[in-house]
N, C-alpha and C positions, 0 to 999 in steps of 0.2 A: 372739885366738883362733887358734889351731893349727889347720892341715889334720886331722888325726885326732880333735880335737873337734869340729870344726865337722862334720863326718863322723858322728860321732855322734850328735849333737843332733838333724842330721837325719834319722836313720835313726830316734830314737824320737820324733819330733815325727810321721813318716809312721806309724808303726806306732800312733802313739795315736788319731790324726785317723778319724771314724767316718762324717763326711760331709762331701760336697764344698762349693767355693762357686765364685762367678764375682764377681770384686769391679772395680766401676768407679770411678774420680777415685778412685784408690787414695792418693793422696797417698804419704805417709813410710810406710804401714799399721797409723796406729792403731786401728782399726775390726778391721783383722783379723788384728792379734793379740792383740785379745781374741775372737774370734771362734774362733780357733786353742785359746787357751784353753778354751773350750769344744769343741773336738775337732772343729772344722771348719778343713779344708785348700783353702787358696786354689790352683785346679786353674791360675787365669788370672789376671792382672791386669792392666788398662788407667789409663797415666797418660801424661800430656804434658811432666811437669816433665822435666827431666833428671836433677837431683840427685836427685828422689825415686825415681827407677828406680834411680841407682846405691844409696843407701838400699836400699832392696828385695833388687836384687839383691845385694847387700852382705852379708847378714843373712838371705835367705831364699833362697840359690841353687836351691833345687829349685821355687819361686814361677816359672812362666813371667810372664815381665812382657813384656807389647807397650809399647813407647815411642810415644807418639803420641795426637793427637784420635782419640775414640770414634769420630767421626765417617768414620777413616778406616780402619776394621775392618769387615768382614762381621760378621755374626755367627755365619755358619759360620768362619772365621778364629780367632773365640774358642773355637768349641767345639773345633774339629780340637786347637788347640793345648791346651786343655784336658784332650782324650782325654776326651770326652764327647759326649753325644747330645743331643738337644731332647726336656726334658722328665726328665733326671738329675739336672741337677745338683739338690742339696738347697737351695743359699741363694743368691740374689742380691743383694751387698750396695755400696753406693756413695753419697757423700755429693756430690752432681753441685753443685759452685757454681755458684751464683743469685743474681749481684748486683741483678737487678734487685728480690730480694725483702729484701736487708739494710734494715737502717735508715737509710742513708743513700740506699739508692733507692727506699725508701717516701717519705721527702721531696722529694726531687729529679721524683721523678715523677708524686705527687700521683693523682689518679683517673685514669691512664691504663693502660690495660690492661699488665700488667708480663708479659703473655703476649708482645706481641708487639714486645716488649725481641728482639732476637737474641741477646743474650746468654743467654736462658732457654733455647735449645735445647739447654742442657744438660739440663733433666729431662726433652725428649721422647724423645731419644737412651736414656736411662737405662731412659725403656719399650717403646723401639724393642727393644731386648737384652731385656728382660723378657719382651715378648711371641713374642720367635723362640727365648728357651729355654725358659721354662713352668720357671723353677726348682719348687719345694712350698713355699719364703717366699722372705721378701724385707725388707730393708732401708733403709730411705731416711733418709738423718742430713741436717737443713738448717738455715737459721740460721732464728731465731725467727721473721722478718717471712712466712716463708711461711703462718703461721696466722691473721698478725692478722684482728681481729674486724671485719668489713665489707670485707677486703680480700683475701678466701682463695680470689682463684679459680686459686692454683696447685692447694690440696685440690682444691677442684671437676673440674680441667682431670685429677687423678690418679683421680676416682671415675669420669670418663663414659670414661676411656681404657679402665680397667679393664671396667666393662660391655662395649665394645667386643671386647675381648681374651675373656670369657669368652664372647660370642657367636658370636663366630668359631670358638673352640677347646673350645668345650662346657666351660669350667673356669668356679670359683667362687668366681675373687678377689676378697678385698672386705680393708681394712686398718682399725686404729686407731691416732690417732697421739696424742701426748703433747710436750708442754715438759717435759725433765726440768732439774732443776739436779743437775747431778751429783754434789756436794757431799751431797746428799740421799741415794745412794748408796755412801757409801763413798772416792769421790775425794779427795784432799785440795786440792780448786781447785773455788774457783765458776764453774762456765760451765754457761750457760743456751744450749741447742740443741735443735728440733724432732728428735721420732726419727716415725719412720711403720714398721708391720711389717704383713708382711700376708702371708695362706694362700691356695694354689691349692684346696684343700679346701673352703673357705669358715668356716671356724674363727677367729673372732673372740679377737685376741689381747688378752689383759688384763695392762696395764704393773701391774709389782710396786709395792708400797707402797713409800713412802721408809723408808728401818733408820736416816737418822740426820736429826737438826734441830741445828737453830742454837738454841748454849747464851743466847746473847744476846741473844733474839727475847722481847723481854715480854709480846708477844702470844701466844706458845704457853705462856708458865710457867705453871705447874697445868692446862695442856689435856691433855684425852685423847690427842692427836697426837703428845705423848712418850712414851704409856706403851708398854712393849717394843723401845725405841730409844735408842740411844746418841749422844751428841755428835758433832758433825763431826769428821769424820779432819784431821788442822792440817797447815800447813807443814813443822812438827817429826817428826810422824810419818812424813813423806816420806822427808823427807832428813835427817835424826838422826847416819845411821851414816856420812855424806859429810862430807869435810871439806876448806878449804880445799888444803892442801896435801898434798893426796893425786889432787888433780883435773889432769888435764892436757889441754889445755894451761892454765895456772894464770887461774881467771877474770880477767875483765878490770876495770878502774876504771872509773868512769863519766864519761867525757869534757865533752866542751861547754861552755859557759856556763856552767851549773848545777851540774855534776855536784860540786864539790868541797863543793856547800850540803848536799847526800845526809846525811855525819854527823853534822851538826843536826838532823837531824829525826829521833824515834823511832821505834822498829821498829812497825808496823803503821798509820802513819799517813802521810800525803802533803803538797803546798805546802800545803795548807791550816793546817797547823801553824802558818805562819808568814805569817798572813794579820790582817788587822785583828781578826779572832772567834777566832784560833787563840792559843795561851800562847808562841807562840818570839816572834821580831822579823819585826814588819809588815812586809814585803816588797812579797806581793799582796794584788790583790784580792779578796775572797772569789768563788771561783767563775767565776775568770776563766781558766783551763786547765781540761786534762780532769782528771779523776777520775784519771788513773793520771801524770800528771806528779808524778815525783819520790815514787814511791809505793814503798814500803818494806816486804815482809813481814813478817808479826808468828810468833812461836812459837806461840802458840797459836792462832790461825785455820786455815781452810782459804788457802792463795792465793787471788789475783786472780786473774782470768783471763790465760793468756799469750797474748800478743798476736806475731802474726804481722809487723808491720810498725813495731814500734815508731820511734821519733825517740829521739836521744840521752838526753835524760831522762825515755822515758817505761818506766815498769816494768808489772812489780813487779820491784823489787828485791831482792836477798839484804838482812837484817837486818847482815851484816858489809859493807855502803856497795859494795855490787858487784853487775854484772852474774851474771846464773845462769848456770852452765854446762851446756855439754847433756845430759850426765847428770842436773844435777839441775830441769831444764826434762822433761826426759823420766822422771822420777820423778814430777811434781807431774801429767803426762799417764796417769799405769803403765803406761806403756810396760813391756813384759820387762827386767832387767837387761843380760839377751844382746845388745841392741839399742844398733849404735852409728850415729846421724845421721851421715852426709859431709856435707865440704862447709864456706864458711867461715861465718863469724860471721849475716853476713844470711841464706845460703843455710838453715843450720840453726835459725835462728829462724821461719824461715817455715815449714819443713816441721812443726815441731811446735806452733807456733801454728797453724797450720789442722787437724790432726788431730783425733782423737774419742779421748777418754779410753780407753784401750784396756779398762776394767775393766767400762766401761757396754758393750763390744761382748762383752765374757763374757757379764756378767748377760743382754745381750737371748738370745745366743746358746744357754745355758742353758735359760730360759724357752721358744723355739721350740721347743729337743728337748722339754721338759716338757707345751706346751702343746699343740704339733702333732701330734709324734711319739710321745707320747702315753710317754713314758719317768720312770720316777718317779726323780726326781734332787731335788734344793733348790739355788736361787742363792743364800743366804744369806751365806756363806762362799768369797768369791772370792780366787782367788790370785792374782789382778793388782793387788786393793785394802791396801794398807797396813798393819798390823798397830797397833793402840795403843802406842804409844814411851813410857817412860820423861820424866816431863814434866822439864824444862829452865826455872823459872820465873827464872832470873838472865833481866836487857833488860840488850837492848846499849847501850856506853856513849854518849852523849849529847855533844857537842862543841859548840863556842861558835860563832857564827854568824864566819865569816871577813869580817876589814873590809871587802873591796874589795864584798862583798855589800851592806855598808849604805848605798852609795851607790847602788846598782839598784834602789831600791822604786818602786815603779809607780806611775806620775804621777798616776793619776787616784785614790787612796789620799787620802780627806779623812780625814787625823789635824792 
């Protein structure tokens, strides 16, 4: 992108934008450029990654980005630089990681209060900021385990802040939160994340209905819960118009061990293929890796979820035996096309595995003007979400398990 487009872009990105935000654990900013989408300009933003600030600043020069822990910003620090008051800005939005509430530290930690984890001072930081700018909403994206049932006293710990906040400041914050699968929206990736939104007004916000289901699910066939809803947006619909050798730098193979087993196994399925229950050659054992080892995109699903940290074989894969490239990692997220990740192979995988499907930060974004600001608009029709593509029903071609593999099947395999 040229100095005089890029100049452009930004002059009509400022000139559409209608309301402001203040966004924290900004990450790479998928949250808020779909929030942008919906005509809200990020005045501020706070992140600690490095790659994600050059990201940011990359891609959104006129975004002030602070580099650094929340923890070491005033909150007048944000406003100043925001060129804002307490009590202006329109949105506070930020997805504050919370390992202690993942799934792997609901086990690990068992019944012990995941409050006083240190690492959770991420969410009080988030209402620190909250309650020194009084945005009119607000935002909160987190991973699932902060809801679980018998185990939610992060919710708890967000409603008695809130009372607090409104008692001090005569306001009448109060939130609803949801599990969405975004897939359910429009996405073309399954990922399941808590969203939480919530009004200074006291305006109870109501999550939109899902516009799409899963064609596959024989529990909804002939249900009411399809009618006026369309199929899940797929892989294909994503990335249709991308193509190997137009991508640069040209994606990569898939290394390791394993990687060269990748072209035995077809498009939308994983080792399991090739397990004593599956139809390729018994390898493993069933159910003995994860779920996303050696896992393969299919044309007509939604993706897996992309994973931030992946191991050498673990995907989702492209169906052509290759790693994704960040454009098309950053299509399966809707990221804008405008938007290019820095950064090398690990750095860019992280930044977009942890992001927020930028198309669900539209629809919430949307809905707040709709439901707060009382503006008659519809989320129906989002322009971050993928358009129906032209189907593609040829699968990719299928290869013969290489020799030096039939001598690696897993010992514990009683054939």
């Amino acid at each position: 992108m040229d100095m005089a487009q890029s100049k452009t872009e930004k002059t009509t990105r400022t000139r559409r934008a209608k309301y402001s935000a203040i966004s924290l654990y900004t990450g790479a900013g998928g949250l808020d450029y779909g929030i942008e989408a919906a005509l809200f300009e990020t005045r501020v933003a706070v992140e600690m990654d490095k790659w994600c600030c050059k990201t940011l600043q990359h891609n959104r020069p006129e975004w002030e980005v602070l580099e650094g822990k929340i923890e070491s910003f005033s909150t007048k620090q944000l406003l100043e630089t925001g060129n804002l008051r307490k009590g202006e800005a329109d949105i506070l939005i930020g997805g504050p990681p919370c390992q202690p509430f993942s799934k792997s530290g609901y086990w690990v930690k068992g019944d012990v209060d995941r409050l006083k984890d240190p690492r959770a001072n991420t969410l009080k930081e988030y209402m620190r900021v909250l309650e020194e700018t009084l945005p009119r909403a607000f935002i909160l994206e987190n991973v699932f385990g902060l809801a679980y049932k018998g185990k939610d006293e992060g919710l708890v710990y967000l409603q008695e802040r809130l009372q607090e906040i409104n008692r001090a400041n005569k306001t009448k914050y109060n939130f609803n939160w949801k599990v969405l699968n975004t897939a359910q929206f429009g996405v073309p990736q399954i990922r399941e994340r808590v969203f939480i939104v919530g009004s200074k007004d006291g305006h109870t916000f109501e999550f939109p209905e899902a516009r799409f289901f899963d064609p596959d699910d024989e529990e909804t066939q002939g249900s009411l819960f399809r009618v006026g809803k369309e199929p899940y947006r797929t892989a294909w619909d994503g990335l249709h118009d991308l193509h190997d050798e137009g991508e640069k730098p040209v994606p990569s193979k898939v290394g390791g061990k394993w990687g060269e087993l990748l072209p035995s196994i077809p498009e939308g399925q994983n080792y399991l293929y090739h397990s004593e229950r599956g139809d390729g050659v018994p390898i493993f054992k069933w159910r003995s890796r994860y779920w996303s080892f050696l896992l393969k995109l299919s044309k007509d699903r939604p993706s897996w979820t992309i994973q931030a940290q992946p191991g050498s074989a673990i995907g989702p894969f492209h169906w052509n035996n290759r790693r994704l490239s960040m454009r098309e990692m950053a299509r399966l997220q809707t990221f804008p096309d405008d938007v290019e990740v820095l950064g090398g192979t690990s750095e860019v995988q992280k930044q977009i595995g942890n992001a927020v499907p930028s198309a669900i930060g539209e629809l919430l974004g949307i809905e707040i003007r709709r439901q707060f600001f009382g503006e008659k608009i519809s989320s129906r029709n989002l322009r971050l979400a993928p358009k129906k593509a032209s189907v593609d029903s040829s699968k990719t071609k299928v290869y013969p398990v290489k020799a030096d593999y039939l001598k690696m099947k897993d010992p514990d395999l009683n054939l």
